[in-house]
C-alpha positions in Angstrom: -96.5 -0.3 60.2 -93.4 1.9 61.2 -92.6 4.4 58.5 -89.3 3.4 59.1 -89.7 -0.1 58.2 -92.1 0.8 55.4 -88.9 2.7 53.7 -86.3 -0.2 54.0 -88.5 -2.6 52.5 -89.5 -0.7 49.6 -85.7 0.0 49.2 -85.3 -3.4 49.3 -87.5 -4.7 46.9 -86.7 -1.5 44.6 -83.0 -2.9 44.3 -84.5 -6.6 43.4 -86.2 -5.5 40.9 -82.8 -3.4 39.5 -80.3 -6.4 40.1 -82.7 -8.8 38.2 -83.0 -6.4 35.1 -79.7 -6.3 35.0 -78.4 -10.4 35.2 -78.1 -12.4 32.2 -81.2 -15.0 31.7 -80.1 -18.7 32.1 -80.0 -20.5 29.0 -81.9 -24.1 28.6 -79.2 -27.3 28.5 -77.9 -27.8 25.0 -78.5 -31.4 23.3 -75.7 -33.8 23.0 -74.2 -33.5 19.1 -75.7 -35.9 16.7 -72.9 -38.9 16.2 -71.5 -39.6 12.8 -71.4 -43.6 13.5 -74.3 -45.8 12.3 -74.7 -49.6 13.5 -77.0 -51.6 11.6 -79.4 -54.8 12.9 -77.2 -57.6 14.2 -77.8 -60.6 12.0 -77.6 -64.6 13.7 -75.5 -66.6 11.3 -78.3 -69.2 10.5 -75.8 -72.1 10.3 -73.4 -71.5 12.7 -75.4 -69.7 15.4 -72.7 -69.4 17.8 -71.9 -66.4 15.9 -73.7 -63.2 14.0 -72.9 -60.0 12.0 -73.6 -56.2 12.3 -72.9 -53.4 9.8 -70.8 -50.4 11.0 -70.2 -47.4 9.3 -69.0 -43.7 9.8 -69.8 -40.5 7.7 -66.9 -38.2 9.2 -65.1 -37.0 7.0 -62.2 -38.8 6.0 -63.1 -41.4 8.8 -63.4 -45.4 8.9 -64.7 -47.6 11.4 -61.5 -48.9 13.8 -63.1 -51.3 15.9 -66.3 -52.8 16.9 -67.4 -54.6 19.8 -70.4 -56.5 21.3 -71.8 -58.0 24.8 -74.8 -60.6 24.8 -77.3 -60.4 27.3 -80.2 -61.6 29.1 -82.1 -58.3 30.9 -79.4 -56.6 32.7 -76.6 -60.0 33.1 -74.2 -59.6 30.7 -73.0 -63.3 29.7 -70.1 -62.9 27.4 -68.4 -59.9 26.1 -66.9 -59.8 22.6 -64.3 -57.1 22.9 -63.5 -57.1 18.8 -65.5 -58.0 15.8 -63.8 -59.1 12.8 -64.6 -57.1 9.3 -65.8 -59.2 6.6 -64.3 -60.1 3.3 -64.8 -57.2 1.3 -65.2 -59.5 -2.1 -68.2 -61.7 -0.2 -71.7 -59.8 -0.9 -73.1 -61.6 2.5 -70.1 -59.9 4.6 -69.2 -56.9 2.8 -68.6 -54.2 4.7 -70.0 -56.2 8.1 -68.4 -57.4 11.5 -68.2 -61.0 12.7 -67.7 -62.6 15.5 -64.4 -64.5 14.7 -64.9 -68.1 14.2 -62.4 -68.7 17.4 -64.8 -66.5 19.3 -67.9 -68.2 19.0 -70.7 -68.7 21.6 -71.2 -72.1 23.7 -72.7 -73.8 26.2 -71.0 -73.7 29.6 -71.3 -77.5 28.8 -69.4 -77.2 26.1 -67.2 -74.1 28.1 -68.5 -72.0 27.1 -70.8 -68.6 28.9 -74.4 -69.3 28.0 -76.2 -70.7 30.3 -79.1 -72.6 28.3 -80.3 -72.6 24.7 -82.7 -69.7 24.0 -82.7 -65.8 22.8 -80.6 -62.9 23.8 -80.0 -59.5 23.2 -77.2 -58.0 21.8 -75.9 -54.7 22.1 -72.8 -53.0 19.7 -70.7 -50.4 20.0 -68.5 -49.2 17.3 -65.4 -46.4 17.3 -63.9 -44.4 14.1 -60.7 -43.2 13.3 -61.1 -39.6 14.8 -62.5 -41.1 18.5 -65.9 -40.9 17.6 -68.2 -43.8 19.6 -71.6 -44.8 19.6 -73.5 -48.3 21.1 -76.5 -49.4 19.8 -78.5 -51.1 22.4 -80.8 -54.1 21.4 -79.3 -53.9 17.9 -80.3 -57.7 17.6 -81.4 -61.0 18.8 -78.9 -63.6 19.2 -80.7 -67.0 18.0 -79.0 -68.8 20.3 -81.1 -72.3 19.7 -80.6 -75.6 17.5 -81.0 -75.3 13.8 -83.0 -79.0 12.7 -81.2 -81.3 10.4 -82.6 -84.1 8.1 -79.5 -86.6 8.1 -79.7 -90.7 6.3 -82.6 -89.5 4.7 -83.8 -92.7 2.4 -86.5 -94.1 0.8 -85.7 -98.2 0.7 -85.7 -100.0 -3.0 -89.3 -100.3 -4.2 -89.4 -104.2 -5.6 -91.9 -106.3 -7.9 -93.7 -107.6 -5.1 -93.6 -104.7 -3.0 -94.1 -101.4 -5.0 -93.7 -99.0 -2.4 -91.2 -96.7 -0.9 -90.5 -96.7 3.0 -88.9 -93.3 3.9 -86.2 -93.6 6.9 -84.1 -91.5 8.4 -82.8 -89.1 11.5 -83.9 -85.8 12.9 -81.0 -83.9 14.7 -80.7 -80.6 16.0 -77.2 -78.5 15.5 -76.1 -76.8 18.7 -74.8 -73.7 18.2 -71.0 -73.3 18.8 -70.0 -76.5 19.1 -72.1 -78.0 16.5 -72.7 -80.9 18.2 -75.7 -83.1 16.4 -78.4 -83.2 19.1 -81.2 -86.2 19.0 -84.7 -84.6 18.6 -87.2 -87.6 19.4 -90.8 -87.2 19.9 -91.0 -84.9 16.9 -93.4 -85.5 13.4 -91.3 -86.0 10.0 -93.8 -85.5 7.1 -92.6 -87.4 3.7 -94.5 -86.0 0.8 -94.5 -86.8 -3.2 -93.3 -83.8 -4.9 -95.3 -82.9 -8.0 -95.1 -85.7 -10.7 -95.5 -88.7 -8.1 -99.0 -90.2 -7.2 -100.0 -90.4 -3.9 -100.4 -88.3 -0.7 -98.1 -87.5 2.1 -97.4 -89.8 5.5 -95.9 -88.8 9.0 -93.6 -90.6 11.1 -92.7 -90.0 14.9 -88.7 -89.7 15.7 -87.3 -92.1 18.6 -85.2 -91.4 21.2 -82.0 -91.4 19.1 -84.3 -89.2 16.5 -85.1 -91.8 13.9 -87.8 -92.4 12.1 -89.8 -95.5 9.7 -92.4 -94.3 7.7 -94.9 -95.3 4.7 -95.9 -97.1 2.1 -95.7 -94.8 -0.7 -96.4 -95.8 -4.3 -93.6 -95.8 -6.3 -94.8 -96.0 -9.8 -91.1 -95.6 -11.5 -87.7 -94.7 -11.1 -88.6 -90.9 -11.8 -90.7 -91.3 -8.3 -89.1 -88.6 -5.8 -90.1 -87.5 -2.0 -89.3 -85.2 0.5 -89.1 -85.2 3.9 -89.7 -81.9 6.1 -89.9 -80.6 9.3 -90.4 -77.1 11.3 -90.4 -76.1 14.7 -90.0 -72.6 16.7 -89.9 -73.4 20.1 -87.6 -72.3 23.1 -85.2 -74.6 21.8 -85.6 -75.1 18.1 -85.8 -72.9 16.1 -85.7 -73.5 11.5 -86.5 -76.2 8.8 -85.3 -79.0 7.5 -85.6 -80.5 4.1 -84.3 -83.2 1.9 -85.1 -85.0 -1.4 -84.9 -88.6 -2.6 -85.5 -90.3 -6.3 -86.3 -94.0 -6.3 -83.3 -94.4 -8.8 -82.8 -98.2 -7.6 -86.1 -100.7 -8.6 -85.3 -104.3 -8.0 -87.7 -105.8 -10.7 -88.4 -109.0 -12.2 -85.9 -110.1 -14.9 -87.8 -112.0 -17.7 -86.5 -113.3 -21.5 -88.5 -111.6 -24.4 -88.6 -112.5 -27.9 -90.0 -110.9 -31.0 -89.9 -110.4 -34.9 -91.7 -107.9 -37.3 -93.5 -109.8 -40.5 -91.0 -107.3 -43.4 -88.7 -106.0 -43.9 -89.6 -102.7 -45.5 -93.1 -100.9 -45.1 -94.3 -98.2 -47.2 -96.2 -95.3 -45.3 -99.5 -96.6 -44.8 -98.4 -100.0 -44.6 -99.3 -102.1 -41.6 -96.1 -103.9 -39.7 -97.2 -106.5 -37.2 -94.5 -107.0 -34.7 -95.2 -110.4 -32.5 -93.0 -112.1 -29.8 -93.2 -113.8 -26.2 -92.3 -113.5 -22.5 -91.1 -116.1 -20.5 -89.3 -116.3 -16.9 -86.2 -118.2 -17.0 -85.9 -118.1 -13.1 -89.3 -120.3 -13.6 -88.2 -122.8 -15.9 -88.8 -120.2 -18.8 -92.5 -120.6 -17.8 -95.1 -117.7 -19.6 -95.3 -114.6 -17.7 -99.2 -113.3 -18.6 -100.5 -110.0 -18.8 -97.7 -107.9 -18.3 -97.9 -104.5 -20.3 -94.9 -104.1 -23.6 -94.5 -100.6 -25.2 -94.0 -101.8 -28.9 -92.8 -99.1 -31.1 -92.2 -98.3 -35.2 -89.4 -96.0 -35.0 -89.9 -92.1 -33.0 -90.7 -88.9 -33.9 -88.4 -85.9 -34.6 -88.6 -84.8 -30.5 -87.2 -88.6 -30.0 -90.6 -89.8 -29.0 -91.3 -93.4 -29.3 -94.2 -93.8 -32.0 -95.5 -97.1 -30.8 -98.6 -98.8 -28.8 -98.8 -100.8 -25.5 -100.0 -104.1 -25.5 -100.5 -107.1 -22.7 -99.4 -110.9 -23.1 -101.5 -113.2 -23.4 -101.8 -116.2 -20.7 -99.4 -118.1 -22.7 -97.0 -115.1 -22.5 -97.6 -114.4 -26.3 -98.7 -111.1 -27.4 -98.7 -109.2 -30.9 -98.8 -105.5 -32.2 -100.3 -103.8 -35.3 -98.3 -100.6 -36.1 -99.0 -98.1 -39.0 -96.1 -97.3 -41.0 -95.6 -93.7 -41.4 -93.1 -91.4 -43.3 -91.5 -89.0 -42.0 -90.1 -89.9 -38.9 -86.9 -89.5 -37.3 -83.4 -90.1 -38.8 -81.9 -93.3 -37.5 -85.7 -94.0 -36.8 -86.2 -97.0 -39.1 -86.3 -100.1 -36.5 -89.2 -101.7 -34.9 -88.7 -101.9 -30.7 -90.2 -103.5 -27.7 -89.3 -102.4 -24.7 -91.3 -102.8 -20.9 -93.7 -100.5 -20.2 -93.7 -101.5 -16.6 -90.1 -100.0 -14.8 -90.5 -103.7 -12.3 -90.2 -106.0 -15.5 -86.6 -106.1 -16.7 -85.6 -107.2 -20.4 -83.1 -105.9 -22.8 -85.0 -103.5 -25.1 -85.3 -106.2 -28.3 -85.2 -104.5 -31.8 -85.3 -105.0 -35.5 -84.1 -103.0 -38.5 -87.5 -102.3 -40.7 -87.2 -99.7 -43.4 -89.7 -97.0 -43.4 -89.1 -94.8 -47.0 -90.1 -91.3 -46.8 -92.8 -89.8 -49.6 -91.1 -87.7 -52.3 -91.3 -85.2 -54.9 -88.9 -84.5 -57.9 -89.4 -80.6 -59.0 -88.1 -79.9 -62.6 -86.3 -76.7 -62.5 -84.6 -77.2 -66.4 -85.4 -79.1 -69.9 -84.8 -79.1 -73.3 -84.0 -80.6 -76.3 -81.5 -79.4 -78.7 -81.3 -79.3 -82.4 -78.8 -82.3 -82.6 -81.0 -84.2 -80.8 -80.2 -84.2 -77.4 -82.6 -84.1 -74.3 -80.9 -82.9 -70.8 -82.8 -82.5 -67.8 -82.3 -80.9 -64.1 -83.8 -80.8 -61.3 -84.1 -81.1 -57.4 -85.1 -84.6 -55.3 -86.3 -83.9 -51.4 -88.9 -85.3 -49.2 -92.4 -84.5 -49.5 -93.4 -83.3 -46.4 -90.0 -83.3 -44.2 -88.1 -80.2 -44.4 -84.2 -81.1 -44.9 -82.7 -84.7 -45.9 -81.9 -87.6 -44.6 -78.5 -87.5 -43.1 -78.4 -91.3 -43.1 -79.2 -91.9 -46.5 -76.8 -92.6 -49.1 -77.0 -91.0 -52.8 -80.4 -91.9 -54.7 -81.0 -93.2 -58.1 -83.0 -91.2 -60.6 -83.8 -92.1 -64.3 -85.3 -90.3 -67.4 -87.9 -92.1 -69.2 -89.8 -91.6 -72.2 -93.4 -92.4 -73.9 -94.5 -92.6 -77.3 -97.9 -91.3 -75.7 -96.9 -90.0 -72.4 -98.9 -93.1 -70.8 -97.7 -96.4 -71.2 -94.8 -97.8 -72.8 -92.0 -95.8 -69.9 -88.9 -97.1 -71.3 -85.3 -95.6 -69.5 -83.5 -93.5 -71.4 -80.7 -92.4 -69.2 -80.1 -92.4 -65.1 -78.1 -90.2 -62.6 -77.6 -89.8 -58.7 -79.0 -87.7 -56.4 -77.0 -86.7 -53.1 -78.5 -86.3 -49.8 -78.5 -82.7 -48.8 -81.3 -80.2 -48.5 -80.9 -79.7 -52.0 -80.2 -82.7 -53.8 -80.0 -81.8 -57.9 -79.5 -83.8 -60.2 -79.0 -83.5 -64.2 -80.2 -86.1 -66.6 -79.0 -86.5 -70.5 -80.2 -88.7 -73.3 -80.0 -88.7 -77.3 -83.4 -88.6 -78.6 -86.2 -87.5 -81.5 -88.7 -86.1 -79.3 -91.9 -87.0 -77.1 -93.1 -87.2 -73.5 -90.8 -87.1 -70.4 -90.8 -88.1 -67.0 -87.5 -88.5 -64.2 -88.4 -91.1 -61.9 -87.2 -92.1 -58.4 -87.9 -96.0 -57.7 -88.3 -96.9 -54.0 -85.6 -97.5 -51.8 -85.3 -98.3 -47.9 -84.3 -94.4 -47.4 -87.6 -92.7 -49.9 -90.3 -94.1 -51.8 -91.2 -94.4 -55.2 -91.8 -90.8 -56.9 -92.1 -89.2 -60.6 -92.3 -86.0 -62.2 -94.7 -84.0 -63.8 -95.1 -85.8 -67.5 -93.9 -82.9 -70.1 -93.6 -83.0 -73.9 -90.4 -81.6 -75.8 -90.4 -82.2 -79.3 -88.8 -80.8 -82.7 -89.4 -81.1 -86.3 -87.0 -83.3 -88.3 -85.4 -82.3 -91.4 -83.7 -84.1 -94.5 -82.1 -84.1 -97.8 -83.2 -85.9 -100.9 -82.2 -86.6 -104.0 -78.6 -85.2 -103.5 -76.3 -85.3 -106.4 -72.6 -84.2 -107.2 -71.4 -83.5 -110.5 -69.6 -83.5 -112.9 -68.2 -86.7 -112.6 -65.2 -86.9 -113.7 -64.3 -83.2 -113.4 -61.7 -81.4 -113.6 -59.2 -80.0 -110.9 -59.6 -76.2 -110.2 -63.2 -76.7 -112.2 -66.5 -76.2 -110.4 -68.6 -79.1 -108.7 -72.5 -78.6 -108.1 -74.3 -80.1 -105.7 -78.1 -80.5 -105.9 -81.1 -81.5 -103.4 -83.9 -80.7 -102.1 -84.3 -79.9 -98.2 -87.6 -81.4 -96.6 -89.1 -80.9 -93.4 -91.7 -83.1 -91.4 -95.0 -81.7 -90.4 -98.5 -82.6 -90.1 -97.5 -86.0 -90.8 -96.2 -85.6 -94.4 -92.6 -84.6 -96.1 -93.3 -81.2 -97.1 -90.8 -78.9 -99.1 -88.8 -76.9 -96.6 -88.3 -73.3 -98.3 -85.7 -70.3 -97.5 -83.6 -72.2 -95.0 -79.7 -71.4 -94.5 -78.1 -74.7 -96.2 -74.3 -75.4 -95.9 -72.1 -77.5 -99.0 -69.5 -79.9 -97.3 -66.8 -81.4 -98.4 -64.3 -84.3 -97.4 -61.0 -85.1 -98.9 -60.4 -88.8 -100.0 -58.6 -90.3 -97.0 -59.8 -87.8 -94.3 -62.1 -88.1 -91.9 -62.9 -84.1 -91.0 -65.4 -82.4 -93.0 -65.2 -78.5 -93.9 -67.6 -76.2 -95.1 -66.9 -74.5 -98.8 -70.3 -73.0 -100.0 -73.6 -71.7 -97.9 -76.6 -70.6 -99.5 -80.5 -71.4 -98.4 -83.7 -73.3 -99.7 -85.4 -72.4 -102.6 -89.7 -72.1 -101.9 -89.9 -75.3 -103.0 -87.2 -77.0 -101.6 -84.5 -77.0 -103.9 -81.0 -76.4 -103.0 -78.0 -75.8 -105.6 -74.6 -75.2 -104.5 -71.0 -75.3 -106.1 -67.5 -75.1 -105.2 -63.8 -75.3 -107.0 -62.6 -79.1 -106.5 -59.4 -79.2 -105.3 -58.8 -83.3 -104.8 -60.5 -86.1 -105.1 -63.7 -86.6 -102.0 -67.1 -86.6 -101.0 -69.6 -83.7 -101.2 -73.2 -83.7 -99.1 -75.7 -80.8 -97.7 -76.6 -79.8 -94.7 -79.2 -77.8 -92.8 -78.0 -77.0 -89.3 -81.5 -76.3 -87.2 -83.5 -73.5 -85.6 -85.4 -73.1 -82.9 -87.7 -76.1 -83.8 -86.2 -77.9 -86.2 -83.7 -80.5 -85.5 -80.7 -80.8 -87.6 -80.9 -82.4 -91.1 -80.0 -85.6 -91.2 -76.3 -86.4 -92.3 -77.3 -88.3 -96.2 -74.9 -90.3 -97.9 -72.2 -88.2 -99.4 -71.6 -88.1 -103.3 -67.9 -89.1 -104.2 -66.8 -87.2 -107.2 -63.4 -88.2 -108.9 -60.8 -85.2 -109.8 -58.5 -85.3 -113.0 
């Protein structure tokens, strides 16, 4: 090579190499800034499906969403264009702070002129703009379920007879176009009619027609508590949900027959049998027997309201009778005897009868005694024996207080009271008496039965004066009278001396009928008693012992008159 030539090109690439050193490096392409606007999934309204909802939202500062907008499409056609999407009410928890498609805006059919071409799915893309400019779409933010939404409508079951026991669901299966909501026939499709939970008996299909309805069954009905329901699903290209709907066989077209019956008492005691008979006959047949047909016979209920009863079955001659324990205890308002049909096809009025069913007592003593002038008093509480509380039906309940010389035989009454119905129904019992064994009785009634108390002894030990004398007679006014006697009290079966007791003189003036007290003193060891006071007036004069603990009071004796002068 030229030395020439060899010089300009190492010039050349010497000043390359010094202009490159010197130029600023290129920088790679900066990333578009992050927008503050979110859009959420776009929801399909699931019963009007002309329409759906989308959440929008901003986090610049101080910033709300302004307007939202959406397009529906199918790949890259656009078939209708919502330009503004209506905020929800913020006081609704399904729309809260979410934009619909106004209810004026909502998607058709080009049938029904609308832009959609054909039932089906289609996507649906959002875009949403804040209050400081800020934009953002979301493509594909949802699916627009654009199909019919299946509806059970007439839905029925027939009424279930006495000669045909059976339900025979019927009814119409419709699909709901969107927009329009326009009730489309959906024939060729399967209804399945099942018995929910507490009916017998399995589930049965039927096949809609061309105007979508359908006939289907038997099913059993065994009562009017029988219910069904009738379903369907699809998820095709164009149907899309479920349908559902209930039916109770409220209406039974039975068999109305004539019953008569009558219980053997009146009143049973618990443990008592009460035979309840009657008989069935037809009136539409010339009142001829209707034979083995199943009665519910019943003795009152219990306290959840259940009957307390037996079933039984006529006879062929229409007859039939039940045997029913009495038993205490049961409900308030529960003392009848009842027969009523235990088959929901055979219809009678529910015949009854008043039969009184006492509930067992018990009397508790809470209080007893007998004082020293002789008087017995008695208190306690009356309730039932097993049930807790009272019967709010009864009426007040008579109690009396007897006595026995041997606390066996020989109960004679001594006094009676009342005892109110309440939880706590006291009572208090009084009678003048010398002592001996006790009882309170209850005697049976048609609200509780016969009861008594515990038998329990109160006894005291009389006392008396004898041989009481007043002297001098005639005496002298202002002079002293003595009064003589001697105090006894009863024990062991004899009189015996009664020593050291307080004694009291009494006196009465002639034409008065109060006496007052002028002397005390007390018993000598033997008995004797010797008292005195100043006579004032002419009157009687007598002793008296006034009790203890166990003795009773003495006696009141004849009274000595003495004559003043």
């Amino acid at each position: 090579m030229r030395a020439d030539l060899r010089l300009s090109l190492t010039a050349l690439l010497t000043a390359a190499a010094l202009s490159a050193a010197t130029l600023p490096a290129l920088a790679d392409e900066a990333p578009a800034a992050p927008t503050p606007i979110g859009i959420g999934p776009a929801l399909t309204d699931d019963v009007q499906r002309g329409t759906f909802r989308v959440a929008a939202w901003t986090d610049a500062p101080q910033a709300k969403v302004t307007a939202v907008s959406a397009r529906v499409r199918q790949g890259d056609t656009v078939l209708a264009e919502i330009p503004a999407l209506a905020p929800g009410n913020p006081w609704d928890p399904m729309t809260a702070g979410r934009f619909l498609v106004p209810s004026e805006a909502a998607l058709r059919l080009t049938e029904d002129g609308g832009t959609i071409p054909a039932l089906g799915r289609y996507a649906i893309d959002v875009t949403a703009t804040d209050s400081l400019g800020n934009t953002s779409t979301r493509t594909d933010a949802g699916t627009l379920d654009f199909r019919l939404l299946p509806r059970l409508n007439s839905f029925g079951i027939g009424i279930p007879a006495w000669d045909d026991r059976n339900a025979r669901p019927t009814g119409t299966l419709v699909g709901v176009q969107p927009g329009s909501g326009d009730l489309v026939p959906l024939p060729g499709r399967t209804v399945t009619v099942t018995p929910t939970a507490r009916t017998p008996g399995s589930a049965v299909t039927a096949v809609t027609g061309d105007s979508g309805a359908f006939t289907g069954g038997p099913l059993p009905v065994a009562d009017e508590y029988a219910t069904f329901e009738a379903s369907y699903t699809e998820d095709s290209a164009e149907v899309h949900g479920s349908a559902y709907e209930y039916r109770r066989a409220y209406d039974l077209k039975g068999r109305e027959v004539k019953v008569t019956a009558a219980a053997d008492k009146k009143r049973a005691l618990s443990g008592e049998a009460v035979t309840v008979s009657g008989r069935v006959t037809d009136p539409a047949a010339g009142n001829a027997p209707v034979a083995d047909q199943a009665l519910m016979v019943t003795l009152g209920v219990y306290t959840d309201n259940a009957p307390y009863g037996t079933t039984v079955h006529t006879d062929a001659d229409g007859r039939f009778s039940a045997r029913l324990i009495a038993a205490s205890g049961l409900a308030d308002y529960g003392d009848y005897w009842s027969v009523r049909s235990a088959d929901p096809y055979l219809r009678f009025d529910q015949i009854s009868g008043v039969v009184a069913i006492p509930w067992e007592t018990r009397i508790d003593l809470l209080t007893g005694g007998l004082s020293a002038d002789g008087r017995i008093s008695v208190a306690g509480v009356f309730r039932p024996r097993y049930v807790p509380g009272s019967r709010s039906s009864a009426p007040s309940q008579y109690l009396q207080l007897e006595q026995s010389a041997d606390g066996k035989t020989g109960w004679r009454k001594i006094a009676s009271a009342q005892a109110y119905a309440a939880y706590w129904s006291t009572f208090a019992l009084a009678a003048n008496s010398g002592g001996g064994y006790f009882r309170v009785r209850h005697l049976t009634s048609d609200a509780y039965a016969e009861s008594s108390s515990r038998v329990f002894r109160l006894v005291r030990t009389p006392v008396r004066v004898v041989g009481m004398n007043a002297g001098p007679e005639p005496v002298r006014k202002g002079a002293n009278v003595y009064t003589t006697g001697t105090l006894q009290h009863y024990t062991n079966g004899v009189w015996r001396a009664f020593g050291n007791a307080p004694v009291a003189l009494q006196f009465q003036a002639k034409g008065s009928t109060t006496w007052r007290q002028v002397a005390t003193g007390r018993s000598a060891a033997n008995g004797w008693v010797s008292l005195k006071a100043k006579a004032s007036a002419d009157g009687s004069w007598r002793i008296r012992y006034w009790g203890d603990s166990t003795h009773f009071h003495s006696a009141a004796p004849w009274a000595d008159f003495v004559d003043v002068r």
